[in-house]
N, C-alpha and C positions, 0 to 999 in steps of 0.2 A: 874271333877273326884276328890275323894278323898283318900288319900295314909296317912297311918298309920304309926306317927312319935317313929323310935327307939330310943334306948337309948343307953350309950356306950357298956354296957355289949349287947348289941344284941337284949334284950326282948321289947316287946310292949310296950310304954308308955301311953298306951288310948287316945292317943291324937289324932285327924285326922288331918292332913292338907288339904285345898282345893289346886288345881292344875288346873291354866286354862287352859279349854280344847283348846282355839283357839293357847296355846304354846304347850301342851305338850300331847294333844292326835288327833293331824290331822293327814293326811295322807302324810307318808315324801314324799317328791319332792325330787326326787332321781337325778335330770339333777340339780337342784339351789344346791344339796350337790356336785354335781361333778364338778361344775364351781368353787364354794367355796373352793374346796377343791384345783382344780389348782390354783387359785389365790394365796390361800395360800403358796405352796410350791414355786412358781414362785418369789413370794417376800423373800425366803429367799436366792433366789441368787448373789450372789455381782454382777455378769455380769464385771469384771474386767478383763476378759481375750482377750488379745490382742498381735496379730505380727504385726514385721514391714515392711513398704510395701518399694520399689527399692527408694522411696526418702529418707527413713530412716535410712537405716543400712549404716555402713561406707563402701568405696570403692572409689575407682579410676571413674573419670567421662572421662575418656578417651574411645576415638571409639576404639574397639580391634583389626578392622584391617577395609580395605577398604572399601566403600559401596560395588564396581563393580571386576570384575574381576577377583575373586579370585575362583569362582566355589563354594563358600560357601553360607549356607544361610545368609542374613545381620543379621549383630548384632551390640550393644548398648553399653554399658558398661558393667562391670565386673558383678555388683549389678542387672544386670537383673534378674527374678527370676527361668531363665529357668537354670542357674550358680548355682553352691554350693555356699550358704553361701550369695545369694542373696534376696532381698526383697520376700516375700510372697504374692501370690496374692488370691484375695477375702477372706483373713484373718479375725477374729472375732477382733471388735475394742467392746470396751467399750459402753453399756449402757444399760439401765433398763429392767428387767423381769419385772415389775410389770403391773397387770392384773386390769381393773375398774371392778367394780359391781354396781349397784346401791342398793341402802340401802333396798327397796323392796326385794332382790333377797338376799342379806347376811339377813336379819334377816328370810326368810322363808326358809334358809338354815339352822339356828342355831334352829328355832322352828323344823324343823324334824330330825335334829338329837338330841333334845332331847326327842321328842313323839316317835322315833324310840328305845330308851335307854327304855322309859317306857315301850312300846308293848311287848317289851323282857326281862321283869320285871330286867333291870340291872340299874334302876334308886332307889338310895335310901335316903330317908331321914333322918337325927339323929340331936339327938339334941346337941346346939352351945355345940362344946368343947372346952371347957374353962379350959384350964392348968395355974398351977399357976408359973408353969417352962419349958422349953424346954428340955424335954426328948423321946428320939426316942421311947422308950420303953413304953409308951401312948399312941400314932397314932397305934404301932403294935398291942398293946392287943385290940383294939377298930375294928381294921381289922380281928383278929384272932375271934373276935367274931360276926363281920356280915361275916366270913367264905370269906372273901374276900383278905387274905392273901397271893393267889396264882395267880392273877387276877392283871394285868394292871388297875389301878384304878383312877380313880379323882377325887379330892377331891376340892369343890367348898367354900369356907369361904364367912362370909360377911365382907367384908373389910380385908384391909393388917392386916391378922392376925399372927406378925412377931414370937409370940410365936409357933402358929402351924407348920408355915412355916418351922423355926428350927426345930421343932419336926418330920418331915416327911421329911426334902430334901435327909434323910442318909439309906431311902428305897427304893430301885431300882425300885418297880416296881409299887409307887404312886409317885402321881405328885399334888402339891396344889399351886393351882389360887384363886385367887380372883373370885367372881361367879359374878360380872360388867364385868371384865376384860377379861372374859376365850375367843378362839374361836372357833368359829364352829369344825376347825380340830381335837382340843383336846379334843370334845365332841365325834366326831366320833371313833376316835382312841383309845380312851378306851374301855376298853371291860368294864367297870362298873362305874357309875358315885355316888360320895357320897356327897351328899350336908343338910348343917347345914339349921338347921329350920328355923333360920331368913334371910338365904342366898336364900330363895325360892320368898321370896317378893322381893330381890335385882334382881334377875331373872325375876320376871313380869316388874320392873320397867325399866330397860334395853330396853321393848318393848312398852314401852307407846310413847314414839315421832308418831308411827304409827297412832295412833287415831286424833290425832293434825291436818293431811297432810290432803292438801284440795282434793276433790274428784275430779276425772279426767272429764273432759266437752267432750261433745260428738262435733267433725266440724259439722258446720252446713252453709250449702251453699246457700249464697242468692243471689237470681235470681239480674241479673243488670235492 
């Protein structure tokens, strides 16, 4: 498919770009975006929270009173956790949120949420801007004129582009990635995606490893 590249003021520049359709006009896979999408949020968990269980907190290791005869139920020490102020039991100890995928399932996750961005014409292309300073007051007028000034926005660069980056981090409501670097979540979660002309080939090339992979073999069972 081919989408018609803007310019900063907003208007047509006659240019067409091509768009492969096998990234950005399938049908999303709505279960590979919902895996992607916990994965994602799962890893930004520390997972650091932790109590201490009756061997760890301080206290007296003394029995509190008899095993027998006392008419009570038996008990341990102070630090038992059935005590104020003693060990915790089945407490959360320390370790990882994070989620596998395999590379199959995140890249057909990031190709439908950008065919999903296109379908809903919130995918747009303009061409590299290229400031020859870092002023906020650039990235705004260049939104105010693709009308996307009021829209959670992304903006995709080819490469750490540290001038744009300064230019846009001091607007609430865009956000600029690197278009190798971005991930599926932050394609999802915009409501509009803006990416630079030569940042569309950096976008195909992200997905070339896929052609490379050898093709799955079918078992085949031979008789003994």
């Amino acid at each position: 498919m081919e989408l018609e590249v803007l310019s900063k003021s907003g208007t047509g520049t006659g240019r067409m770009i091509d768009l492969p359709d096998d990234i950005f006009a399938i049908e999303p896979h709505e279960h590979a975006m919902w895996l992607s999408i916990n994965a994602y949020l799962a890893a930004q968990r520390q997972g650091t929270a932790k109590t201490k269980g009756r061997s760890e907190v301080a206290g007296s290791t003394r029995k509190l009173f008899r095993q027998k005869g006392t008419g009570r139920a038996r008990q341990g020490d102070i630090k038992s956790p059935l005590h104020p102020g003693g060990g915790t039991m089945f407490g959360p100890k320390p370790h990882k949120y994070t989620q596998k995928l395999s590379r199959k399932v995140k890249q057909l996750a990031r190709k439908s949420a950008l065919s999903e961005k296109v379908q809903k014409n919130a995918f747009v292309v303009v061409e590299d801007l290229n400031f020859s300073g870092a002023r906020t007051k650039q990235v705004q007028e260049v939104l105010n004129a693709l009308q996307l000034d009021k829209k959670q926005a992304l903006l995709l660069t080819a490469g750490d582009n540290g001038t744009l980056f300064l230019s846009g981090r001091n607007i609430p409501t865009l956000t600029v990635l690197a278009a190798d670097k971005v991930s599926m979540y932050e394609i999802w979660k915009s409501r509009a995606v803006i990416a630079e002309e030569s940042a569309v080939k950096m976008i195909e090339n992200t997905f070339n490893g896929m052609a490379n992979e050898l093709p799955e073999v079918e078992h085949i069972s031979i008789p003994a």
